[in-house]
N, C-alpha and C positions, 0 to 999 in steps of 0.2 A: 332078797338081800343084795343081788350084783345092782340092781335097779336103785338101792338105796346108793350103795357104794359108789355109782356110776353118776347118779347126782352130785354127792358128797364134794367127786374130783370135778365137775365143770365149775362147781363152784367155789373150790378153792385158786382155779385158774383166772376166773373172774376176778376173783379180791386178787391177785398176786397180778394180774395186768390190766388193773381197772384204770391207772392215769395212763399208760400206752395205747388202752383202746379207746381212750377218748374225742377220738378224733378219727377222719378217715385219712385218704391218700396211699398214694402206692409205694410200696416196699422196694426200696436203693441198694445197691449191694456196696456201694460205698460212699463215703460225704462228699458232696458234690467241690469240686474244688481243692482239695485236700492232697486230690493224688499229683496236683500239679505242680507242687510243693517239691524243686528240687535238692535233695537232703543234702546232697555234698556239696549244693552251693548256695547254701545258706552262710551269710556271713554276722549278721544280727539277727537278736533273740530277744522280745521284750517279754516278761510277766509281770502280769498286776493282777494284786490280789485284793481283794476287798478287806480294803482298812487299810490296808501297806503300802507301802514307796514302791513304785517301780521298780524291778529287776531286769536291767540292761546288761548284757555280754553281748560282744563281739568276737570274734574269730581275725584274729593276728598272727604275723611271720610265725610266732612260736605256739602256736594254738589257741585255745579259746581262756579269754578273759571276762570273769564280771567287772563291770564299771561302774554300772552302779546298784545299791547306794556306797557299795564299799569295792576296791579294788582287790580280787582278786582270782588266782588260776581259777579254773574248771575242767573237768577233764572231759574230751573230745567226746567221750564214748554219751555221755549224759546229756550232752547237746544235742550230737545226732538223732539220741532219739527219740526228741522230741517230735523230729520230723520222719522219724520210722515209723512212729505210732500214732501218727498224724494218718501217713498215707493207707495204714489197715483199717482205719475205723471204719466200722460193720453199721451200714442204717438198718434201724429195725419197723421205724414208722416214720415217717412226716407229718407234721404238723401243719397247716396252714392257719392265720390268722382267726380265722371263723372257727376253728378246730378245738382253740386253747381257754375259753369261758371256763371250761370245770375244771379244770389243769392248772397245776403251779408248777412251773418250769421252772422258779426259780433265775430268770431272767431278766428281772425289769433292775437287779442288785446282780451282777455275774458274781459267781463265787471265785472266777478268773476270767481273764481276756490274755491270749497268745498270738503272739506279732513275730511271723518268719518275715526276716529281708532278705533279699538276695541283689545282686545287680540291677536287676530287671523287673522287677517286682516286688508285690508282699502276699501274703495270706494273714487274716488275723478271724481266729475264732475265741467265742465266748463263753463258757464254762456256765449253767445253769442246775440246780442243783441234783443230784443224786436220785433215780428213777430204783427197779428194783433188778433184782438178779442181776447187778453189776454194771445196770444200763444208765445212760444220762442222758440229759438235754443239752443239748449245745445248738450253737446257731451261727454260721457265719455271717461276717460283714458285708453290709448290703443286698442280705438275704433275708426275707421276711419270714420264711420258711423257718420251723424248730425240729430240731432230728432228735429222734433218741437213737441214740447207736451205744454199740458196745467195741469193746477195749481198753487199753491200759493209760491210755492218755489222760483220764481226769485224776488217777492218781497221782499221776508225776506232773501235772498243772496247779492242781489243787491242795492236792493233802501230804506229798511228800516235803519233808525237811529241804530246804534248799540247800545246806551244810551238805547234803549227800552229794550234790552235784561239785562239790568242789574236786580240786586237786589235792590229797594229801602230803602230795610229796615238797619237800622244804623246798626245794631250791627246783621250782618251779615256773616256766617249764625250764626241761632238763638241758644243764647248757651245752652247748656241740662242741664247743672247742676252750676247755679250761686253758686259763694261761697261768693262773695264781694261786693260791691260797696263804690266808693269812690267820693266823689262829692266834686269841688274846685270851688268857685264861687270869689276867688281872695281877699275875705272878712274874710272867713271862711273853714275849711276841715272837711268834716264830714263822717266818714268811717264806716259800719255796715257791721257786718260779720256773718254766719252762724255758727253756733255751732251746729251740729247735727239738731234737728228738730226746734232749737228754730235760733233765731237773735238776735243779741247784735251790741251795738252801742259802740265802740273804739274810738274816735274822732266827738268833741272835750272833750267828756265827756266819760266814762265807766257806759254804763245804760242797761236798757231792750229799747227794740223798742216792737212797735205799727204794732201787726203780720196783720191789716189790711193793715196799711199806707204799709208796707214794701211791701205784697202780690202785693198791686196798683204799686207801681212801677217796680216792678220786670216785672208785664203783659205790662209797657209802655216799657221796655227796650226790651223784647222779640219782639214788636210788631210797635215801635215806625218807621215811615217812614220819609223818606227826601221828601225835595219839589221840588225836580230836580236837577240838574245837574250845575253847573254852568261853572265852566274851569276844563280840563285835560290839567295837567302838568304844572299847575301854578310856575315861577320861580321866583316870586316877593309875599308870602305871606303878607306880610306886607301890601300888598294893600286889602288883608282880614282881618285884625286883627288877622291873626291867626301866624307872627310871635312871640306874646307874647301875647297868647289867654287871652279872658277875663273870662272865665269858661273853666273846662274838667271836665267829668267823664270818669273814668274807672270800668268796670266789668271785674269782675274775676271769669275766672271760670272751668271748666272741664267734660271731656266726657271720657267713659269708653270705649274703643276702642279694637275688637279683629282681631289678623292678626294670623290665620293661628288659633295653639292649642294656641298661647299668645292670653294673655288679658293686656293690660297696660292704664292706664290713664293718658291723655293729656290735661296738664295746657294751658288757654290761655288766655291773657291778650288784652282786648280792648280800645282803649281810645280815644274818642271822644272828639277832639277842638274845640272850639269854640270862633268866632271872634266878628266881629264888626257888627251891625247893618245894614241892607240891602239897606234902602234908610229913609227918613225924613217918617216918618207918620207909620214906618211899627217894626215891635218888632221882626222880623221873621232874623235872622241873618245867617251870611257866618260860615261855619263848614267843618271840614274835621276829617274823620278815620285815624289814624296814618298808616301808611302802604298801604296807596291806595289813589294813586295822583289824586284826584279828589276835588273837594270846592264844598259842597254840600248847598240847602239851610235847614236851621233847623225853621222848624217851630213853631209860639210860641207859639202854645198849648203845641208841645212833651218840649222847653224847662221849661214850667212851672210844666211840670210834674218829669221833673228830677232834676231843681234847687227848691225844695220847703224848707223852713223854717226847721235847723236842730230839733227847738220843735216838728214840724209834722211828723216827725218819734220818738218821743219818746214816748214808754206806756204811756198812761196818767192815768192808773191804781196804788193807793196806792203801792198795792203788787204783785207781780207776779207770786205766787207760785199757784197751786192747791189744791184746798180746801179738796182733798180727801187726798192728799199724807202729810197731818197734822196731825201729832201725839198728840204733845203736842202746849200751847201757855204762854208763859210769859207778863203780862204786869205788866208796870213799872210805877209809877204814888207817886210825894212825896214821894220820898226813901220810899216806899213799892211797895214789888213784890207779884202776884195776879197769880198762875200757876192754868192750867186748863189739862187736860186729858182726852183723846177719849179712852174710854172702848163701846168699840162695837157700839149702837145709844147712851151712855151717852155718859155727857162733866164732869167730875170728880174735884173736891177741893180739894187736899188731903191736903192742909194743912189748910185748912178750916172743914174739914170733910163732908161736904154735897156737893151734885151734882146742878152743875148751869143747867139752863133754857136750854135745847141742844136747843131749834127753835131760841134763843136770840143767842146763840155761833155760830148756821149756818148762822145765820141774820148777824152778827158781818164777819164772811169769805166773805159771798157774798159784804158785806157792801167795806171790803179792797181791793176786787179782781176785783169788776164788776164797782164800781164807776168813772169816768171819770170826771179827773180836767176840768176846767172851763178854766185853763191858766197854762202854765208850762214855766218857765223863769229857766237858764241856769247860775247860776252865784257862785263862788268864796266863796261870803260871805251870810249867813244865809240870807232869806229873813223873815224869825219869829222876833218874838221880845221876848217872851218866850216858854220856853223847857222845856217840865216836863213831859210828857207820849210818851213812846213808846211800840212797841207787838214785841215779836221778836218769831219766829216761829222755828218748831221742826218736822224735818221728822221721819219715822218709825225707823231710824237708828240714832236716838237721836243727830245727829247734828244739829246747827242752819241754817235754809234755809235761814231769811231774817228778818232783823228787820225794822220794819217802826216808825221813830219819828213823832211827833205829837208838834203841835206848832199854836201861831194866828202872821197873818202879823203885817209888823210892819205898823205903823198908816202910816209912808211917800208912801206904795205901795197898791197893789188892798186887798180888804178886803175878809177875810173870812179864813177859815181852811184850814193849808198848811203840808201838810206833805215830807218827806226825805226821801230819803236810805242810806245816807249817801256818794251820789254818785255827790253832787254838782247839783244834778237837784231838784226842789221844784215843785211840783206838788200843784197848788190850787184851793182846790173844792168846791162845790156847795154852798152856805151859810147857806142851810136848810138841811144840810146833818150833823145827830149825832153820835158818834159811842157810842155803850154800853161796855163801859171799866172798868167801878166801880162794887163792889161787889153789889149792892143793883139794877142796872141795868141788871146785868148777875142772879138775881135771888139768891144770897147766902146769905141772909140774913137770920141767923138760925132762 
């Protein structure tokens, strides 16, 4: 019986590596040429596949791109390893020419051909078909020799989705230094731009923005992903809503780029379409990157995050200045003016002659700086009903940083203390929120 059995298995080993053992030659521990393949300086990647267009990516300032047939990202990690798993591949036989009469490698049609460039060089191997227990035939260029070797490389040459190699993320690659963004939701344009370390809002209004609101979206634009894939090469958008999108944002932005002893910086502008709705039940819509033929889908968390409410990026703070960089304060209250002065820890009267309350005057800073309206509505015409106090502020260089008016809604809108910048936005706050603006509140009562 073990005599039967013991047959049984030489011959099941026989039929399981009868095309491997059809040949002689001595056993490689790895493809000859393969390991010479430097991974991190690889800058071009060709695949061809049988029956398809070449796949061209290169590796660029901002990481790796496909070029062709269609342009776009790919992410680092799927490039490299191609040439990771380049340099593990395991020989298990060689073949030499005389070797391959009963054998079908599968090579005279490659099921692929892969082309590393680098500076200085290239390696291209050829992809022949499928051997067993995982093994294949491949062959390099200008080698007459056919290996079967094992690893993972003829699946990610041959049978993997090239869609997996891409980048998902929209705004791709990730920009380093945002200056812009502009958001059109077909209703409204609302544009906030960088000034140095702060953001300012340009459309539809000229305000400060809300350095959280803004921080939140800036991490969703950096990090926001697609839901897949939908058509390459769409020649009918129109069947996306995206020949006359019903949303875009664009980010603007740039990266400090050195070639050689230059240093120069490269503007770049992205703008992401946005179409029509994906099916009845679902919020998640058809989208496309201007410059890269693909219809992606967007999903409706990233677009709730990028179409929000132009109030929800506006400071919902009184003031915006710093409470330190305050010299002086003027308020204004029934054609009389109330000036106050920072001498070192006092808050100073001079035309009063005595020193106000400083914990009531820092109370009063923190009160315009740190308070956050309840509602902020965007409009044309005064939402107060009347106007009689405002503070307007004074840096150490005796200009005015910012005046804040002071006002109650009018009885037709929401109730409670509204104040201005004069900027067409009405910030309205708490209803249990007082400011100390009068002499006998600031403490100056002789």
């Amino acid at each position: 019986m073990a005599l039967v059995l013991a047959v049984i298995g030489v011959i099941g080993v026989v039929i399981l590596y009868r095309d491997d053992l059809a040949g002689g030659g001595a056993v490689l521990p790895v493809l000859p040429g393969a390991t010479e393949i430097p991974v991190d300086a690889v800058d071009r990647l060709t695949v061809t596949r049988l029956g398809e267009a070449a796949m061209n990516f290169q590796r660029t300032a901002d990481g790796w791109m496909q070029v062709e047939p269609l342009s776009f990202p790919v992410n680092t990690f799927s490039m490299r390893q191609f040439g990771v798993q380049a340099t593990a591949l395991q020989v298990v036989r060689a073949l030499e020419p005389g070797d391959r009469a009963a054998v079908d490698v599968g090579l005279d049609e490659p099921r692929a051909t892969v082309t590393w460039s680098w500076p200085t060089g290239s390696y291209t191997l050829a992809f022949g078909r499928r051997s067993v227990a995982g093994r294949s035939y491949v062959q390099p260029a200008g080698d007459e020799t056919v290996y079967v070797v094992t690893g993972d490389l003829y699946e990610r040459a041959v049978e993997m989705n090239p869609r997996e190699w891409r980048d998902r993320t929209i705004f791709a690659p990730a920009p380093a230094e945002i200056d812009a963004v502009e958001i059109d939701d077909a209703t409204r344009r609302t544009v906030i731009v960088r000034q140095g370390r702060r953001w300012l809002m340009t459309e539809p209004v000229q305000t400060r923005v809300d350095p959280v609101a803004v921080e939140a979206m800036l991490s969703t634009i950096r990090r926001a992903r697609s839901g897949g894939f939908i058509l390459d090469g769409a020649d009918n958008l129109s069947r996306f809503g995206l020949a006359n999108p019903s949303g875009r944002v664009t980010v603007r932005s740039r990266q400090t780029v050195a070639e050689g002893d230059t240093v120069h910086v490269v503007e770049r502008a992205d703008h992401l379409l946005v179409g029509s709705r994906m099916g009845v039940g679902s919020e998640d819509r058809f989208g496309m990157v201007e410059g890269r033929d693909a219809v992606v889908r967007v999903p409706e968390a990233v677009l709730a995050a990028f179409f929000v409410r132009t109030t929800a990026l506006v400071d919902p703070t009184p003031s915006g200045v710093l409470p330190a960089d305050v010299k002086s304060i003027v308020i204004r209250q029934g054609g009389v003016e109330l000036r106050l002065e920072r001498d070192l820890e006092r808050w100073r009267a001079p035309d009063v002659g005595v020193d106000a309350d400083a914990a009531t005057v820092e109370s009063l800073l923190r009160l315009l700086t740190e308070t956050r309206a309840v509602q902020i509505e965007i409009s044309d015409e005064p939402l107060y009903s009347v106007a009689g106090q405002s503070i307007t502020f004074y840096g150490f260089d005796g200009r005015p940083m910012e005046t804040v008016r002071f006002g109650m809604t009018r009885p037709s809108g929401p109730s409670g203390l509204v104040t201005d910048n004069g900027d067409n936005v009405w910030r309205i706050l708490p209803r249990n929120i007082e400011f100390p603006l009068t002499a006998d509140q600031l403490g100056l009562t002789p």
